[in-house]
C-alpha positions, 0 to 999 in steps of 0.5 A: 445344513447338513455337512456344513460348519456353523458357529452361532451368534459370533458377530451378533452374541446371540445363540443363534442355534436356540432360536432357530430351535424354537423357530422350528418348534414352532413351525413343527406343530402341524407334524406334532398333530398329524402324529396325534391324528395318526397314532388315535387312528391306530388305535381304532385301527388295532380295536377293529382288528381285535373284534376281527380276531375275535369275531373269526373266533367265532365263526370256529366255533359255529362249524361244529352246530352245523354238523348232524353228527355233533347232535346225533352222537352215541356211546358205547359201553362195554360191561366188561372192557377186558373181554371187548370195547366198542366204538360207535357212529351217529347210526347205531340204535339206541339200546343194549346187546348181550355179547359172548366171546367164545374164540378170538381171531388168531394167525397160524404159527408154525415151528421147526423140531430142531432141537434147543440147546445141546450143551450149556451151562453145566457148570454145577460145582468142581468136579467140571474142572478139567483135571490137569488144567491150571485151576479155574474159579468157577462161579455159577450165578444165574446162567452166568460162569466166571473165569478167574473168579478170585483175582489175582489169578495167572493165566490161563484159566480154563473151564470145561462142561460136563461130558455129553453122551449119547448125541443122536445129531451129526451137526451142531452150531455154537453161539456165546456171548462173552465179555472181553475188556481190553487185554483179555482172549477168551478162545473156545474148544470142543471134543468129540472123544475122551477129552484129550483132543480139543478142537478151536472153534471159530469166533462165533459171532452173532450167527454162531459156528457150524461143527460137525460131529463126524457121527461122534455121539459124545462132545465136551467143551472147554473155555480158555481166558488169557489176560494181561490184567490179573485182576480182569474177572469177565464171564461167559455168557449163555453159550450153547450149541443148538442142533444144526440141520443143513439144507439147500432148494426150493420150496414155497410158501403160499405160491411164493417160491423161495430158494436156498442156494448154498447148503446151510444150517445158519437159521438167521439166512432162512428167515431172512430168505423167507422175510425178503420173499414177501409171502405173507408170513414173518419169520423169526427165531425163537429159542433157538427154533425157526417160526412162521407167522401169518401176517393174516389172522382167522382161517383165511390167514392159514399158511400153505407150506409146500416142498419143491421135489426134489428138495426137502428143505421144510421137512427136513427143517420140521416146519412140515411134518409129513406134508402137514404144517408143523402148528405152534398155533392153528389159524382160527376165526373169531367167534361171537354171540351177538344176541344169541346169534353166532358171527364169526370173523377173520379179525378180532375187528367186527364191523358188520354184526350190529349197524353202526358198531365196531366190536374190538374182541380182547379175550375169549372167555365165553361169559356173556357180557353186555353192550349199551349204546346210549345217545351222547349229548356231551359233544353238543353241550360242549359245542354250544357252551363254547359258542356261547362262551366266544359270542360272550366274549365277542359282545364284552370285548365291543361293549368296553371299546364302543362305552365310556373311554373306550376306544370306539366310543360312540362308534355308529359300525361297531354299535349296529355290529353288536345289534345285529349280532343280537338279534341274529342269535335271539331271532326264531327260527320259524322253518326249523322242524321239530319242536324247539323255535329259539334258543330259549327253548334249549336253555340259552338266554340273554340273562344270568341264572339266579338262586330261584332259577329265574332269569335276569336280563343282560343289557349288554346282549351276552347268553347264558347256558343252561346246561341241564334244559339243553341236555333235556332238550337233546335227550328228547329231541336231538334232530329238532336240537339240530335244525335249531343251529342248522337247517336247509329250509330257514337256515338256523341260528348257526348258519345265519350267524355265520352268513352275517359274519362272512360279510364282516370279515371276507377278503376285500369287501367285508365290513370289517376288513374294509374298516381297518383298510379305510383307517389304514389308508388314512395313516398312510395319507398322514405319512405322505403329509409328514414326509412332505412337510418334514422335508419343508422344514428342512429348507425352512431350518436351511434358510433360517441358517443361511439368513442367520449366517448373512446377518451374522457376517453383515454385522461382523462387517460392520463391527469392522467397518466400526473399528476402522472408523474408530481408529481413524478418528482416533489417529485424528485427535492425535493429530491435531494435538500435534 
């Protein structure tokens, strides 16, 4: 008994506990083959769920044969896929096209005068080292200028560009891109007169610094390193300065108003005005130059730039140009010969000049080209090759469990399922339009292929494709191909198959889902009987114990009961002796 103290065969000296194992071995046979029984019905259990599985499988593979556009399919080939592609539906017509591009779609592009840069990279050798500085070492490596080239060196070290004269601009701004390890300054300078006079220029940043000129026609530069390491070599990078045009107002960018409220020349707070405004265009900055892009391509896209009097903040940028658009690049529809016949577009997509046919325009070279449109049988080769792979694959699987050793062996369900499946696929389909009534017609058969081209037959039901007869079939014939696996009026092969397998495995009553709940209700059963005998076997071995237990105790009792007769008996002869 569980939690109880028991010593076997004390009194008696027999192991008590072996006998009671055996006892209840013995008595353990009807669970051992309930076990048995429970673990063969598992067995059939998981054999009907794989041909479930298998048979799903199946009937995935079957929804494609259902489908008009898998039979139906087309190709469109392009003779020159750097000009155009093309993509194509069941619709189109079979046949060739001559297909000329002589414009391609493209969005208006508008741009500002302002001018690039002003003043960079002059340093061309040592005649631009301000005399009277402490000697710098220049290097000048692609765009690149080195201050302090040969370490060490004292600081500061200071570089200075060329001179500039002749400035017609009242109003620059500087950018610079500079490297600055730990314990390095580099601080900026311009001059607007003969150099003596040097004004600090603010950090720039990422949006550069405004400087204005005051009406000087002249301007020089200088760069100052200081350092605490004098071996610290970092370079000035791409500085410049750029024509700076402050303007302020309202203007509107097709019927969209935009307004700039504080006076600026900061290009990055226009284009990020315009950009948040939405009105259909992209702005960006390109060398150093504000441009408009239309979000739309073709004629139609074409941007409509206007000035809210009295601001002139467009003109004064260039975007507008006497009340014209200042165009990098005009708006211009696609152009295309279709068979000698012009379509024009707004896209470099032409959905609507040949039925069924996307044109994808790439490049605009004039030539005529050539568009094939071919029937695609591949899509429903490969359809049914896969159909006739998993049928296969289906009636392999049922042949190894229902024959000798397997685990349905002789099963009359699993044995009708394989038959019906045959005669389900092989059957003609006598409401099928066209020409083709069976699968033989289109190549698939119930034997394996040899050298003669011949067939053999398959006992156990499987199909073979032959690919070259299903392509002729198709090529000839598509719509008869399709009305073979799927029709309205006598179904096909494809929806009959998956009629019949819908009953096979549908949720609550299908054949095989109703199987596999039959067995499974089975070894729940048996698990309710071995959970009830385990539990009278419990009071068995208890009882055995307790039975064991009192016998053990009698005959301690009478070895006791022995001992105190025998030592009687004993006393007794002593007694008489006496």
């Amino acid at each position: 008994m569980a939690g109880s103290i028991y010593f076997s065969g004390l009194a008696s000296g027999l192991d008590t506990e072996s006998i009671i194992k055996q006892l209840m071995d013995i008595e353990r046979i009807p669970i051992t083959r309930l076990q048995q029984r429970k673990s063969a019905y598992e067995t059939q259990k998981n054999a009907w769920n794989d041909i479930n599985t298998r048979i799903s499988t199946l009937q995935s593979k079957l929804a494609p044969l259902k489908l008009a556009s898998t039979f139906s399919g087309r190709t469109a080939t392009s003779s020159n896929e750097a000009t155009f592609t093309a993509t194509v539906n069941p619709t189109a017509s079979i046949g060739s096209y001559r297909i000329t591009v002589n414009k391609l779609a493209q969005a208006e592009i508008v741009q500002s005068t302002l001018k690039g840069s002003i003043l960079a990279d002059t340093f061309l050798g040592a005649a631009n080292i301000d005399v009277g500085q402490t000697t710098a070492y220049i290097n000048y490596d692609q765009g690149k200028v080195t201050l302090g080239g040969a370490p060490p060196y004292s600081s500061p070290q200071v570089i200075v560009s060329n001179n500039v004269t002749g400035l017609t601009v009242s109003t620059l701004r500087f950018y610079a891109n500079a490297s600055k390890p730990t314990g390095t300054d580099i601080k900026y300078y311009y001059s607007t007169d003969d150099g003596v006079t040097w004004t600090q220029i603010a950090d720039p940043g990422s949006s550069g610094t405004e400087i204005n000129l005051g009406g000087a026609t002249q301007i020089r530069f200088k760069a100052e390193l200081s350092t605490t390491d004098p071996n610290v070599t970092p370079e000035l990078l791409d500085y410049r300065f750029v024509e700076a045009r402050s303007v302020s107002g309202t203007f509107k960018i097709n019927g969209r108003e935009i307004n700039i409220a504080t006076p600026t020349s900061d290009l990055t707070v226009i284009r990020d005005a315009i950009n948040n405004a939405k009105a259909g265009v992209t702005a960006s900055i390109i060398n150093d130059k504000l441009q408009l892009t239309s979000n739309n391509t073709g004629l139609a896209g074409a941007m409509k730039l206007e000035d809210v009097s009295p601001s002139n903040v467009l003109t004064t940028l260039g975007l507008l140009s006497g009340g014209v658009n200042n165009d990098l690049q005009a708006a211009q529809d696609a152009e295309v010969l279709v068979n000698g016949a012009l379509v024009k577009s707004a896209t470099n997509t032409i959905t609507n000049a040949i039925p069924g046919v996307t044109l994808n325009l790439l490049k605009a070279t004039g030539i005529e080209e050539t568009l094939t449109i071919a029937q695609d049988t591949k899509v429903a080769v490969d359809a049914v090759q896969a159909f006739v792979d998993q049928y296969n694959s289906v009636m392999d699987f049922i042949s190894t469990k229902i024959g000798k050793d397997g685990d349905l062996q002789g099963d009359p369900t699993m044995a009708r399922l394989q038959q019906t499946l045959w005669t389900t696929v092989t059957g003609s389909v006598n409401g099928a339009s066209g020409k083709y009534r069976n699968l033989w017609d289109i190549g698939i058969s119930t034997g394996a292929l040899v050298g003669s081209g011949s067939l053999t037959f398959d006992r156990s039901g499987k199909l073979t494709l032959d690919t070259a007869k299903l392509t002729a079939a198709l090529e000839a014939d598509p719509a008869s191909v399709q009305s073979l696996f799927s029709n309205d009026l006598a179904g096909g092969v494809a929806q009959r198959l998956d009629s019949y397998i819908y009953s096979l495995i549908r949720s609550g009553n299908g054949i095989l889902t109703a199987k596999e709940q039959s067995l499974q209700n089975i070894m729940d059963d048996i698990d309710d009987q071995i959970a009830r005998m385990e539990d009278s076997l419990t009071m068995k071995e208890d009882q055995l114990r307790r039975q064991f237990t009192a016998m053990e105790q009698a005959l301690a009792a009478l070895q006791s009961q022995g001992n105190w007769l025998a030592g009687q008996i004993a006393g007794l002869g002593a007694y008489q002796q006496k």
